[in-house]
C-alpha positions as CSV (number, residue, x, y, z in Angstrom):
1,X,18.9,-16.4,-5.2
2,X,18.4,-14.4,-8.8
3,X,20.5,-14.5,-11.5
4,X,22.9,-11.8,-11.9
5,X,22.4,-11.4,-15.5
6,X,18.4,-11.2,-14.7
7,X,18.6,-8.5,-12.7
8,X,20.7,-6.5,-15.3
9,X,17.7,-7.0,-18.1
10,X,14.9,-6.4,-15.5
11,X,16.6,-2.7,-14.3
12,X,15.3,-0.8,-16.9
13,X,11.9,-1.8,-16.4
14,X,11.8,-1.0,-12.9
15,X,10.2,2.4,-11.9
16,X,12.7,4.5,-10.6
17,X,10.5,5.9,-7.5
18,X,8.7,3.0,-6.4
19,X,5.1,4.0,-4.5
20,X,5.9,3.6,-0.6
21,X,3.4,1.7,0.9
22,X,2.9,-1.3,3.6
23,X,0.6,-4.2,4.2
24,X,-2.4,-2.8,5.9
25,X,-2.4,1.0,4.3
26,X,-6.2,2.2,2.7
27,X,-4.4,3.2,-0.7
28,X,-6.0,4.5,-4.1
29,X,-4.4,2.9,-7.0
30,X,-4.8,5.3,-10.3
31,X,-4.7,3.0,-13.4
32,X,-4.7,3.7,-16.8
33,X,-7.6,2.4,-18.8
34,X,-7.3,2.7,-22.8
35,X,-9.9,2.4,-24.5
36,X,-9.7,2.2,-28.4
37,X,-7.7,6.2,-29.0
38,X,-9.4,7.5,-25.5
39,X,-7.2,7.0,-22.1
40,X,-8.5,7.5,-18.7
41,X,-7.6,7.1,-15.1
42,X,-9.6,4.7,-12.9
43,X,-9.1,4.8,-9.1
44,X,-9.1,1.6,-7.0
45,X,-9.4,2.1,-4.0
46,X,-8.8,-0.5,-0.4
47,X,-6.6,-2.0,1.5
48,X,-3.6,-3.9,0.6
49,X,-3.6,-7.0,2.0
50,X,-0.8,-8.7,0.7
51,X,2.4,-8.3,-1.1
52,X,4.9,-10.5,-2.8
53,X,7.4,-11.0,-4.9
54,X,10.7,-9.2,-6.3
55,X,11.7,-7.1,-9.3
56,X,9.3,-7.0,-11.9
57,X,7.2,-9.9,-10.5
58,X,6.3,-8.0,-7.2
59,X,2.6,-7.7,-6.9
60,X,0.6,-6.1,-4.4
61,X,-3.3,-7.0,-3.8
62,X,-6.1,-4.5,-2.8
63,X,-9.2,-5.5,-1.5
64,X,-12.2,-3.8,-0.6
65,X,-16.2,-4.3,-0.7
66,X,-19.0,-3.3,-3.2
67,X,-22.6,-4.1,-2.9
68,X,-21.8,-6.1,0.5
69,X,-19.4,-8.1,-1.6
70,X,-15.5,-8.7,-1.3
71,X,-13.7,-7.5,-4.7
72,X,-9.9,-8.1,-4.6
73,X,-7.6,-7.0,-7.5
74,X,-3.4,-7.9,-8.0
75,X,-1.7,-5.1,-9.4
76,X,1.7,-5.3,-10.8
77,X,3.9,-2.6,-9.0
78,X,6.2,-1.8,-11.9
79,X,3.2,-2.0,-14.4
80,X,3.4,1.0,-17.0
81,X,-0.2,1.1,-16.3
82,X,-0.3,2.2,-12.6
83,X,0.0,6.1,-12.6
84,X,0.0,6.4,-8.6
85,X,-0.7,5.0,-5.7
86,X,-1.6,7.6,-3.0
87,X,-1.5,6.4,0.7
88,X,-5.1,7.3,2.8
89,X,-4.2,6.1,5.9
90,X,-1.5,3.5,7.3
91,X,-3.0,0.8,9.1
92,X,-1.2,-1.3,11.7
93,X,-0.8,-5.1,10.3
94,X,1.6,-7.7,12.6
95,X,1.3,-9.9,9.6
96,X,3.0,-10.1,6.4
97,X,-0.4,-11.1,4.6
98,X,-4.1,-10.4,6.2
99,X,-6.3,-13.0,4.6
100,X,-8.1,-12.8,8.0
101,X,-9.6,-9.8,6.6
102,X,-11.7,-11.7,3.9
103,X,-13.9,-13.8,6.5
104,X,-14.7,-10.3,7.8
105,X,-17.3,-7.7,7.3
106,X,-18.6,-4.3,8.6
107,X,-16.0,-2.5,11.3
108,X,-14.5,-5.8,11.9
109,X,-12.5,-5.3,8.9
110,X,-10.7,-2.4,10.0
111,X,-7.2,-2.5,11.2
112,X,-6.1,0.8,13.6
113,X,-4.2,3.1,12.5
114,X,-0.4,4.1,13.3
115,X,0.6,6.3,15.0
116,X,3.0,9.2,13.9
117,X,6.1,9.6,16.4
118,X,7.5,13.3,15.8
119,X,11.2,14.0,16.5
120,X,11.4,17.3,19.2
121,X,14.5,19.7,18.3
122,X,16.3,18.3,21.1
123,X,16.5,15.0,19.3
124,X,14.5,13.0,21.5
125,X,11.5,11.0,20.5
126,X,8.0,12.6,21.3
127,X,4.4,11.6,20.5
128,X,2.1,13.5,18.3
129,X,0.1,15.1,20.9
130,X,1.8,17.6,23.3
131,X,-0.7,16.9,26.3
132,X,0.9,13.7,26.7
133,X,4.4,14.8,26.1
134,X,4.6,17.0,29.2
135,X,3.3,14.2,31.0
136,X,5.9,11.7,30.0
137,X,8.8,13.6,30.8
């Protein structure tokens, strides 16, 4: 339970449009890197295999793998720093966090990806390939 009076300080320091994304999407996080006068924009890119907390404590960690090697990073979600986060593909997770993923390697590390379900103008759900839509009805 928070604090009424907490939440009124923390609201302006909330983005406004938070990035939309879920545990198990492939995401590129844009940061903003300054350096001395110079700024730059420094893509991170993996999946997110965990996210927690609320307001401006909610974090969200990416991991991926360089040189055969497990990097993970915890970004702040309402960080100043993070320009964008840009969804690649939505993976499908049944679990809240996927620490599975770190004992892992190669293909076993990836998760399969969800599928889209289209509305047809008749408002009836359909599935995103026709062929099968004929054949379910």
């Amino acid at each position: 339970m928070t604090n009424k009076i907490l939440l009124l300080v923390e609201q302006p320091h909330l983005k406004k449009e938070p990035p939309q994304f879920s545990v198990g999407d492939t995401v590129d996080v844009a940061t903003r890197i300054i350096e001395g006068e110079k700024e730059r924009i420094q893509i991170f890119s993996g999946i997110v295999i965990m996210k927690k907390g609320s307001g401006t404590n909610e974090m969200f960690t990416v991991r991926r793998i360089v040189n055969n090697e497990g990097v993970e990073r915890v970004f702040p979600l309402h960080s100043p720093f993070i320009s964008r986060v840009t969804v690649k593909r939505s993976g499908e997770s049944r679990r809240a966090k996927l620490f599975y993923l770190r004992g892992r390697v190669g293909k076993a590390t990836r998760l399969t990806e969800k599928r889209k379900v289209t509305k047809k103008e008749d408002g009836t759900k359909g599935t995103d390939k026709p062929e099968l839509a004929a054949t379910a009805t």
